[in-house]
TIFI-583184 format. One record per residue (C-alpha): residue in three letters; y, x negated, z negated. Coordinates in steps of 0.5 Angstrom, whole numbers, plus 500, padded with zeros to 3 digits. Last residue first. Layout:
<sites>
AlaYXZ;...
</sites>
This chain:
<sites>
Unk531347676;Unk534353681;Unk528357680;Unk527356673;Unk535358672;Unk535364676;Unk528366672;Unk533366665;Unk539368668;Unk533375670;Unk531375663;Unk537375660;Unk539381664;Unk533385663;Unk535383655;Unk541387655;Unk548384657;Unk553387652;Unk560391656;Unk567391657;Unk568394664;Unk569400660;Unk572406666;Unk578410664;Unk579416660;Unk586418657;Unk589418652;Unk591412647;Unk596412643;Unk594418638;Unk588415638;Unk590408635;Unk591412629;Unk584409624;Unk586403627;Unk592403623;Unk598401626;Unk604397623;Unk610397628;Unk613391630;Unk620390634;Unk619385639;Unk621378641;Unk622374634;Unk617380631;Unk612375636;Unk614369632;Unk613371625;Unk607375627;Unk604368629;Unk607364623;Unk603369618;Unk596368621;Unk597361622;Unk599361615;Unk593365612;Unk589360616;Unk592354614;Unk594349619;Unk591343622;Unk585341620;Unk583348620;Unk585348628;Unk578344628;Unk577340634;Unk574342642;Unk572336647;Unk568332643;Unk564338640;Unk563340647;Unk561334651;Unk566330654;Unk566330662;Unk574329662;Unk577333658;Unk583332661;Unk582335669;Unk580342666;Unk573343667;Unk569346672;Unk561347673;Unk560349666;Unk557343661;Unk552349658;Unk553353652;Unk548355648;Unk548349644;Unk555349641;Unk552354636;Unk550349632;Unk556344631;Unk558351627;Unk565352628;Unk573352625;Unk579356626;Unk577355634;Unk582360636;Unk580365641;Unk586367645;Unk588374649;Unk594375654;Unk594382657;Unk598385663;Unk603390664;Unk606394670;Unk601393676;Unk595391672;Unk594384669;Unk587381665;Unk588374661;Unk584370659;Unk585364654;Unk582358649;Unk585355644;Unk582349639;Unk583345645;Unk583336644;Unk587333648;Unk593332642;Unk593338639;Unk590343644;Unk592350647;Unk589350653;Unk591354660;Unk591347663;Unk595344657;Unk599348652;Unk601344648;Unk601341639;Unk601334639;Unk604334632;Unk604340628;Unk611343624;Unk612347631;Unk605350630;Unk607358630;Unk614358634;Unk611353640;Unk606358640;Unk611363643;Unk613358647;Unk606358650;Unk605365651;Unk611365655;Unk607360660;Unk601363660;Unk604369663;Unk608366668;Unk601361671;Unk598368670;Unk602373674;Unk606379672;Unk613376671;Unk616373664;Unk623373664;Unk623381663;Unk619382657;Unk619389655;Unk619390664;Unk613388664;Unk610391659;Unk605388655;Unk599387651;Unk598381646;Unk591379644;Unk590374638;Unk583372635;Unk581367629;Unk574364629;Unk571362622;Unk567369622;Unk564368629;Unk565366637;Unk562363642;Unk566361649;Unk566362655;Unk571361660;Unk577365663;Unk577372667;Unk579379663;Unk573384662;Unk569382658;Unk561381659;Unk558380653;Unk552376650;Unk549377643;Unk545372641;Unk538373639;Unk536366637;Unk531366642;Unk534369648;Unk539364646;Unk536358646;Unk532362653;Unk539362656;Unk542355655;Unk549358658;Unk553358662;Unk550357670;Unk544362668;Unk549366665;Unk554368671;Unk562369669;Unk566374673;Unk568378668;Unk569372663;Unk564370658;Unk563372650;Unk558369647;Unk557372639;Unk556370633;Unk556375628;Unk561379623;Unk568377628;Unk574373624;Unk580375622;Unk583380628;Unk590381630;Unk593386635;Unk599386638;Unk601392643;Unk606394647;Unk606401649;Unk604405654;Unk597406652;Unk591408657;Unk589402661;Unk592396656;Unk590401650;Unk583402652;Unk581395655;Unk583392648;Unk580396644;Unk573394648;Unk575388647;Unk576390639;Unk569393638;Unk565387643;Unk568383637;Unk566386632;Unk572386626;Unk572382620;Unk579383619;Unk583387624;Unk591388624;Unk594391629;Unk602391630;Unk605395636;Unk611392639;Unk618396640;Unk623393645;Unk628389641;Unk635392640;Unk634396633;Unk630389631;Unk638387631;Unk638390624;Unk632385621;Unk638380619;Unk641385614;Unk636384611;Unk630390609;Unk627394604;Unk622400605;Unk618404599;Unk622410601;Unk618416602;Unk614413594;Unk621415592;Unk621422592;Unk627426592;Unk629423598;Unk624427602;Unk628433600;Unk634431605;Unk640434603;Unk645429606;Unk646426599;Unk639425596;Unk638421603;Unk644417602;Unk640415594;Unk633414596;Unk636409601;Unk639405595;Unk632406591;Unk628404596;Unk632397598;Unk636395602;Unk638388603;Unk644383603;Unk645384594;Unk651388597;Unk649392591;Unk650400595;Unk646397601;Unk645404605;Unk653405607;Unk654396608;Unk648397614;Unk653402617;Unk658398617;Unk653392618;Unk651395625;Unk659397627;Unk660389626;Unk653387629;Unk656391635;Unk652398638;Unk651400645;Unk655404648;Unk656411646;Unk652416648;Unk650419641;Unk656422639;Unk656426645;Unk651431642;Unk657433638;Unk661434643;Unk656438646;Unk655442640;Unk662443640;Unk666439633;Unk672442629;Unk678440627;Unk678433630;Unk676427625;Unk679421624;Unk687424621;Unk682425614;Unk682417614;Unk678416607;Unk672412611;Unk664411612;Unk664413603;Unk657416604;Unk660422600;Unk665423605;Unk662423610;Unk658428608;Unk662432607;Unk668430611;Unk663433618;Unk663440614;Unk671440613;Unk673438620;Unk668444622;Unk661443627;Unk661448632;Unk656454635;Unk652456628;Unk658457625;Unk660463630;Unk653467626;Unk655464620;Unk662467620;Unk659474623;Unk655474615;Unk661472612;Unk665477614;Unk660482612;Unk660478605;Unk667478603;Unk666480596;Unk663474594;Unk668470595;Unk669463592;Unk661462591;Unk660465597;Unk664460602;Unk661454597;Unk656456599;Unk657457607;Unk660451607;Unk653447604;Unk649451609;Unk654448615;Unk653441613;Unk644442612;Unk645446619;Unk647440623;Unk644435620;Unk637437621;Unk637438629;Unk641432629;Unk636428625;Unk630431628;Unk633430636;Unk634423633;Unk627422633;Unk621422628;Unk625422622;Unk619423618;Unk616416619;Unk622413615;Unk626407615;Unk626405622;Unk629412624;Unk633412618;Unk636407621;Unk637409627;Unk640416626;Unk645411621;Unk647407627;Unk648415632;Unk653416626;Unk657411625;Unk659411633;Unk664416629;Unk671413631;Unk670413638;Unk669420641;Unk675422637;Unk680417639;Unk678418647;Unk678426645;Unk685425643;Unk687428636;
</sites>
């Protein structure tokens, strides 16, 4: 058999290492796959060998030390045979090398065709999607134990979600409740210490809370001694943008990426929000007046979305508030700020922001956003509880809550200025 016709008839093979990859977190790698594979097909021969031949076990013996190096036409048929990928017996070669076999793997990238081959292998009911049985049941076949246990296998997915396996990967965090000085300071950490794409989502903080840009000073923002009185915490975030107070009805959502996993975005404000805003686009395209207007999201001209961003030299965070809903009393912190966008025109607080409850269902926002960004990434769902195992490494918090001495200081400015 020539080595062109050989090299081409089992790009199968790299597709189902994919597979399983997404299906299970067992299967960590394509190395694991490979290095599990092929000593479960040369155990099977050796069975079978001494089953037939008992007393040839010298011989046996320094047959398994030359099995070792290649991968027979009858060990590859096994397999492939049971997962019914072809009947042809004229496809395989007599015998694969390790490299040869290794080289499966560095075919081109795969077709829809040669994916919903392989997609075709797992959905043994052809109902268009995979479920735990059926993937229990080609696992069982390969020899792998984590087969026997269905709980291994809770995944089910269409054949519409193989194109996941071409989109860069995107790690999904979801929150509810969370303080909003842990998730900042959860997000500084995985934008400067992790190399991955993040998502992360929180329903809502525990209290009221203000949270003001890097560079944003609270005697021109704030109505500091309301504040001091009421003992409202103030942060310090460590991205640019506006001030805002924020509680249990807001909605928080930040994505962190790499440039190069969002190629048509460059590293710059003005690019970022504008990516930002066609995702958005997704979530609310059955609402009227929906736009990203002056770094704002609104409905008509009326924000319920503010934005910041932070960009470092390879990545860049882009993180809103959503003004699902407000107490009227908590805009009293806020002062008018010196700049505005041009459309808000002098109105006050209450009159320049609206509800987004008013709009659309929570739950609904929540979903239609995930929807949106797993239209661009592959999403990973990450627990809190792993987030170490992501992010090494030291770095400098810049996120931080205003003391008391800080307050008072603002407050003196005020007096001072008034």
């Amino acid at each position: 058999m020539e080595s062109k016709s050989s090299s081409s008839s089992l790009p199968l093979f790299a597709l189902f290492n994919l597979f399983l990859i997404s299906f299970c977190r067992w299967v960590s790698s394509t190395r694991i796959f490979l290095s599990t594979f092929v000593p479960l097909l040369q155990h099977h021969q050796r069975v079978l060998d001494k089953k037939n031949n008992k007393d040839q076990q010298k011989t046996l013996t320094k047959q398994e030390d030359d099995d070792d190096v290649d991968l027979s036409r009858e060990e590859a048929e096994m397999v492939m045979r049971s997962l019914g990928l072809f009947s042809n017996d004229d496809q395989l070669q007599e015998q694969y090398s390790a490299k040869e076999f290794s080289s499966l793997f560095e075919e081109k990238e795969a077709s829809l065709e040669e994916v919903k081959q392989v997609f075709d292998v797992f959905d043994e009911n052809k109902d268009g999607f995979i479920d735990a049985i059926e993937l229990q049941r080609v696992l069982t076949i390969l020899g792998f134990k984590q087969g026997s246990y269905l709980d291994n296998c809770l995944v089910k997915m269409s054949l519409s979600r193989a194109k996941d396996l071409r989109l860069p990967l995107m790690n999904l965090v979801r929150l509810k409740g969370s303080p909003i000085l842990e998730q900042l300071h959860l997000e500084e950490r995985l934008l400067r210490t992790s190399s991955d794409n993040w998502c992360i989502v929180n329903d809502g903080t525990n209290v009221p809370t203000i949270v003001m840009g890097m560079s944003g000073k609270p005697s021109q923002l704030l109505e500091v001694e309301a504040v001091m009185e009421d003992r409202i915490p103030v942060i310090k975030r460590f991205t640019g943008g506006g001030t805002v107070i924020v509680d249990k009805s807001t909605l928080f959502v930040s994505l962190i990426c790499n440039k190069d996993d969002v190629p048509n975005v460059q590293p710059y404000p003005r690019s970022v929000m504008a990516w930002s805003g066609s995702l958005y686009d997704e979530v609310f395209k059955s609402v009227n007046g929906f736009q990203l207007r002056e770094n704002d999201y609104v409905f008509g001209d009326r924000k319920f979305g503010g934005n910041a961003q932070s960009i470092i030299k390879n990545r860049w965070i882009h993180h809103t508030s959503f003004l699902w809903d407000y107490d009227v009393r908590n805009m009293a912190y806020l002062k008018l700020p010196s700049r505005v966008p041009q459309y808000r025109l002098e109105r006050d607080h209450t009159d320049f922001v609206c509800r987004m409850k008013d709009y659309i269902e929570r739950s609904d926002f929540v979903e239609k956003t995930v929807k949106a960004v797993r239209n661009q990434f592959t999403l990973k769902q990450v627990n809190l509880e792993d987030i170490d195992s992501y992010a090494k490494g030291g770095y400098l918090k810049t996120t931080r809550l205003l003391t008391m001495e800080e307050l008072e200081e603002a407050m003196a400015d005020t007096i001072q200025n008034t």
